[in-house]
C-alpha positions as CSV (number, residue, x, y, z in Angstrom):
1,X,39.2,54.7,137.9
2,X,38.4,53.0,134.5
3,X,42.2,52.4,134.0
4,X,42.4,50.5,137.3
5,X,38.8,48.9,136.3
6,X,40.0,47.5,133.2
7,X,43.4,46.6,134.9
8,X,41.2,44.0,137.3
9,X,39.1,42.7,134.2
10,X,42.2,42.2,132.6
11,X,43.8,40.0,135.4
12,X,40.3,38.3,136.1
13,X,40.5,37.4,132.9
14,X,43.7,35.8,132.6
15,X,42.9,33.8,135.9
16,X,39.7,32.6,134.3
17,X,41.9,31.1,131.3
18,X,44.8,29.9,133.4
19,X,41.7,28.0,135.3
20,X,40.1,26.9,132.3
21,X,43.1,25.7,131.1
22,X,44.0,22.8,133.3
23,X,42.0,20.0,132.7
24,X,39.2,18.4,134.3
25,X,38.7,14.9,132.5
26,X,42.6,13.4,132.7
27,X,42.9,10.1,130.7
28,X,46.6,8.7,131.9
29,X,47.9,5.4,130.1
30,X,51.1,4.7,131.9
31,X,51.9,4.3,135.6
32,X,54.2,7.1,135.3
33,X,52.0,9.6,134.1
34,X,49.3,8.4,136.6
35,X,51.7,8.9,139.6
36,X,52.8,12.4,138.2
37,X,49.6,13.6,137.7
38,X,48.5,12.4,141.1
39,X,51.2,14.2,142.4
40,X,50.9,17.1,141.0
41,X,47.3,17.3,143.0
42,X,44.8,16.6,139.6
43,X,44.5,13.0,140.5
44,X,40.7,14.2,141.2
45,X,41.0,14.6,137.3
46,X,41.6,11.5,136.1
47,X,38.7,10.0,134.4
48,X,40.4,6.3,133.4
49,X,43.9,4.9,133.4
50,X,45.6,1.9,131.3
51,X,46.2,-1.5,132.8
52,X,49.9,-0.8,134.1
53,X,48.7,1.7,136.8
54,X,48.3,0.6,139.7
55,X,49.8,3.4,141.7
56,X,48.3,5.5,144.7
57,X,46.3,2.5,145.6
58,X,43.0,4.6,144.6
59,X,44.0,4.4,140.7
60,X,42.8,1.3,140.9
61,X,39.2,1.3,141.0
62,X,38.9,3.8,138.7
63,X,37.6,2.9,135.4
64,X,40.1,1.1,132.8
65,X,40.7,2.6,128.9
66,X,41.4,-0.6,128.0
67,X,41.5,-4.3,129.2
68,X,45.0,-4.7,127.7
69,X,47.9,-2.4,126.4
70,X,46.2,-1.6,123.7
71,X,43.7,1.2,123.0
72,X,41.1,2.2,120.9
73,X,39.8,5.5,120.0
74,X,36.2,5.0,120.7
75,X,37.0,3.6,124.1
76,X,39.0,6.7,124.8
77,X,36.3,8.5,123.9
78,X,33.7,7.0,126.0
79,X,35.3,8.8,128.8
80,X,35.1,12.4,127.3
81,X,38.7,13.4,128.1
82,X,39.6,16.9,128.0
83,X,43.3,15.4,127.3
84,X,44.6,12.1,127.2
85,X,48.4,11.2,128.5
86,X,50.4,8.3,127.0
87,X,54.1,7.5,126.7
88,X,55.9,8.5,123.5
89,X,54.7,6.1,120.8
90,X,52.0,4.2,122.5
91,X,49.7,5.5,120.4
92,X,49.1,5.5,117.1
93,X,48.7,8.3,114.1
94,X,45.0,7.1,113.0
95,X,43.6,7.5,117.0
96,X,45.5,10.4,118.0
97,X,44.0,12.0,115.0
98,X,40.2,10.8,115.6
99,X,40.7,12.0,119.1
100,X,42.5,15.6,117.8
101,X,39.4,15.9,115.8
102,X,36.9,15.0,118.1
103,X,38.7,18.0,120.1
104,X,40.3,16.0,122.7
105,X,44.6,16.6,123.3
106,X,46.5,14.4,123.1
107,X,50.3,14.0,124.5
108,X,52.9,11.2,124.2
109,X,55.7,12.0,126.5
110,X,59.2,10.6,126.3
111,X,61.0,9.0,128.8
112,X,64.4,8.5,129.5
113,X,65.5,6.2,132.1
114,X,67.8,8.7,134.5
115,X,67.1,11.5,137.2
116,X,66.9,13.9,134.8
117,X,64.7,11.5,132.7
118,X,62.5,11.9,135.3
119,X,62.3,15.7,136.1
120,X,61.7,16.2,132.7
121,X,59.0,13.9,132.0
122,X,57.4,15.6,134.9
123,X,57.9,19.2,133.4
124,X,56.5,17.9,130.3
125,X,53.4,16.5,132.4
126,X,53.3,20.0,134.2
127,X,53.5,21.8,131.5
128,X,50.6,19.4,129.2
129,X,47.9,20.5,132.7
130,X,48.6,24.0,132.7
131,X,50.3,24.0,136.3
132,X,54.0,24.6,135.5
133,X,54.2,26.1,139.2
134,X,53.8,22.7,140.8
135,X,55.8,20.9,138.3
136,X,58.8,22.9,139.6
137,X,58.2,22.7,143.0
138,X,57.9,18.8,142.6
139,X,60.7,18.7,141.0
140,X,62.8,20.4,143.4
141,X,61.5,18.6,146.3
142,X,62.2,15.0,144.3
143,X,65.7,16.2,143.4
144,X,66.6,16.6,146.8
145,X,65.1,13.1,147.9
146,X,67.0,11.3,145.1
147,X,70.4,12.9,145.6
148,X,70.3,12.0,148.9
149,X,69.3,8.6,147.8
150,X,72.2,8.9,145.6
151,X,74.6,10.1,148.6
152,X,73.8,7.0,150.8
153,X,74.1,4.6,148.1
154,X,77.8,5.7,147.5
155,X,78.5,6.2,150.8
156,X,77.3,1.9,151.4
157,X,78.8,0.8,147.9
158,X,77.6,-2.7,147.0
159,X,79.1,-4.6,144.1
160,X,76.9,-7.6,143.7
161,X,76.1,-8.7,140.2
162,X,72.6,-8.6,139.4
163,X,70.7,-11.0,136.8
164,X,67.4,-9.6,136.1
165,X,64.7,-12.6,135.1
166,X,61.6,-11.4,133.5
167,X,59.0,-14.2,134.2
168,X,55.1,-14.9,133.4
169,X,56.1,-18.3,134.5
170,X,58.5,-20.6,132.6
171,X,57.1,-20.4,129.1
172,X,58.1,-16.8,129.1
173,X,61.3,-15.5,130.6
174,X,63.9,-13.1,129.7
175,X,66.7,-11.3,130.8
176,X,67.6,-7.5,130.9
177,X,70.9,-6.2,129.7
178,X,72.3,-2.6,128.5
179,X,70.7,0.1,127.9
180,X,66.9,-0.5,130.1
181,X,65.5,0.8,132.5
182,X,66.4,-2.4,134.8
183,X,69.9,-1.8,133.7
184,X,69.4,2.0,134.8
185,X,68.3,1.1,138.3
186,X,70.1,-1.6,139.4
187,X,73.1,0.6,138.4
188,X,71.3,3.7,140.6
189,X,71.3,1.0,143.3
190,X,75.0,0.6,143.4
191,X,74.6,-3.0,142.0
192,X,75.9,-4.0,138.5
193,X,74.6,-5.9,135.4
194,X,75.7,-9.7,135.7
195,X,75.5,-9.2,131.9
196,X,77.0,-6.5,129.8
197,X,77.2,-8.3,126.3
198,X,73.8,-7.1,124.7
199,X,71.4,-4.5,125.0
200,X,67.6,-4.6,125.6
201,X,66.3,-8.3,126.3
202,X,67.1,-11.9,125.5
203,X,66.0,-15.0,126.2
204,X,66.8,-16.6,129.2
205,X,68.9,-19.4,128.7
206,X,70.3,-22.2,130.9
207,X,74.3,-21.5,129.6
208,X,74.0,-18.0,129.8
209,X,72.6,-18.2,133.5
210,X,75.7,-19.5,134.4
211,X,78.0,-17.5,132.6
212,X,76.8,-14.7,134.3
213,X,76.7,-16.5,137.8
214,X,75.1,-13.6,139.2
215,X,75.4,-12.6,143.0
216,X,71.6,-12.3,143.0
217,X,68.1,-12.8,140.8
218,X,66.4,-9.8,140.4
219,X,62.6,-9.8,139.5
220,X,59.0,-8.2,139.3
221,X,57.0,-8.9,142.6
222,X,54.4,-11.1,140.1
223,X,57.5,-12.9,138.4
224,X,58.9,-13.9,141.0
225,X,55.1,-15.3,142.1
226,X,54.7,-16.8,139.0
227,X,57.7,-19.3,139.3
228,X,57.0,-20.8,142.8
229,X,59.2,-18.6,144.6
230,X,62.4,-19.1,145.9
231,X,62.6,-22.4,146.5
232,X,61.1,-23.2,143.0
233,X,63.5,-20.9,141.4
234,X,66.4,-22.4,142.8
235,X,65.5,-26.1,141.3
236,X,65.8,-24.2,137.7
237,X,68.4,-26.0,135.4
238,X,71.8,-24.1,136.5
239,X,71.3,-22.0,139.2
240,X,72.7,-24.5,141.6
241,X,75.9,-23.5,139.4
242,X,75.2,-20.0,140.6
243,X,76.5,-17.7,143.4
244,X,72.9,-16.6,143.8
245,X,71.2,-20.5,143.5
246,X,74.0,-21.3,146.2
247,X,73.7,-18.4,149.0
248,X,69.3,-18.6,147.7
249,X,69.8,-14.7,147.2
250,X,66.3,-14.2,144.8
251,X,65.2,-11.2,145.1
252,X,62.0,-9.2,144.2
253,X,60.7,-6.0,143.8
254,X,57.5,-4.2,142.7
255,X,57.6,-3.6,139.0
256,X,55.9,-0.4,138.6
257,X,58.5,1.2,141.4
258,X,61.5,-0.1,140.3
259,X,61.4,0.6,136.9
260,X,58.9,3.4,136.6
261,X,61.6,6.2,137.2
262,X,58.5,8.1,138.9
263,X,58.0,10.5,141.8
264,X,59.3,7.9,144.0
265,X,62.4,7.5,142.4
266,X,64.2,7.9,145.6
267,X,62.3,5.4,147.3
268,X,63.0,3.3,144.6
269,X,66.8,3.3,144.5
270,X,66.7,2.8,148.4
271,X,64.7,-0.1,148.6
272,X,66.6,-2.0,145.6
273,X,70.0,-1.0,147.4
274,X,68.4,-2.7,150.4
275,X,67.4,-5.9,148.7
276,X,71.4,-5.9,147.3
């Protein structure tokens, strides 16, 4: 009897730490890592979120760990996080210390702009909350969405070339070549890169707008807004001179689904393959 006694202490035991375990007080500062966490069922948990997340619509009344990008250990703090969840990089060696030391986890995760980009970011997310289980159970269920995403795109090929414009109005616009996650999608999408010379972003410039003379202007739902729209975009110096300018084929897209290789990736490649 005291074998099978301490056999059920034992396994209480063990279910008391794998409880204790997951956190309660979830700081997330990428949209990513806000929708990953919601769907793995701890969006309950999160305490605060960064700027970028906007993502299920809930995350956004909920408190902000910063009113920009940037963050600071002390407002991190305010929120007494049991673990705080930020994309590799964003931050720095002097806060992650001052919140390691204040007893608080911290963990940068790494993403890579693919499928497999994503399920691993989310195993990584899983595995940072203690609830692996669910991790590969998401996964499973978002590999089967986006291969048949996939599927339909290559079975309804489309070989429009695609200019992504990055705007916060005119003062500040740039476009997206090689080697980003805008490059990533719109390739996912069955579209391709109206520029290939460059990787990362460049300015946006009049003669290489027309060089390109893309098939369509891709950009962020509050780009797009920020330029007038369509028919504002179309007056810009040399896109008359363009397929897209001619046939008014500007296109626009919300920025945190398009490019946040999320749990909705598969939503994602069908709705850009749409707009193509």
């Amino acid at each position: 009897m005291k074998k099978y006694i301490i056999i059920i202490c034992l396994l209480l035991a063990t279910l008391q730490t794998a409880i204790a375990a997951t956190p309660k007080r979830i700081i997330t500062l990428n949209n990513t890592l806000t929708e990953t966490v919601d769907a793995l069922g701890l969006g309950k948990n999160i305490v605060a979120v960064d700027v970028t997340s906007t993502y299920p619509a809930y995350v956004q009344k909920l408190p902000k760990a910063s009113k920009n990008r940037s963050v600071s250990a002390e407002g991190l703090l305010s929120f007494s996080p049991d673990i705080v969840l930020a994309a590799e990089g964003s931050v720095n060696k002097e806060i992650e210390y001052q919140l390691t030391a204040a007893g608080i986890k911290v963990v940068q995760i790494k993403q890579v702009y693919s499928p497999a980009g994503t399920y691993q970011l989310i195993k990584d997310v899983a595995a940072a909350l203690q609830v692996q289980a669910k991790g590969a159970a998401l996964i499973k269920t978002l590999q089967a969405k986006v291969n048949k995403a996939i599927n339909f795109v290559k079975q309804h090929p489309k070989k429009s070339k695609v200019l992504f414009v990055y705007a916060r109005g005119t003062g500040v616009m740039m476009v997206a070549g090689k080697n980003t996650s805008v490059d990533a999608m719109i390739s996912l999408a069955g579209g391709q890169n109206a520029v290939s010379g460059f990787n990362d972003f460049k300015p946006y410039t009049t003669e290489a707008l027309v060089e390109a003379n893309p098939d369509i202007i891709l950009m962020f739902d509050f780009g797009f807004s920020s330029l007038g729209g369509t028919e504002s975009i179309i007056k810009m110096p040399g896109m008359a001179q363009t397929n897209a300018g001619k046939n008014k084929r500007i296109v626009q897209m919300d920025s945190n689904l398009m490019v946040g290789f999320s749990t909705r990736l598969d939503q994602a490649i069908l709705q850009l393959h749409g707009k193509l």
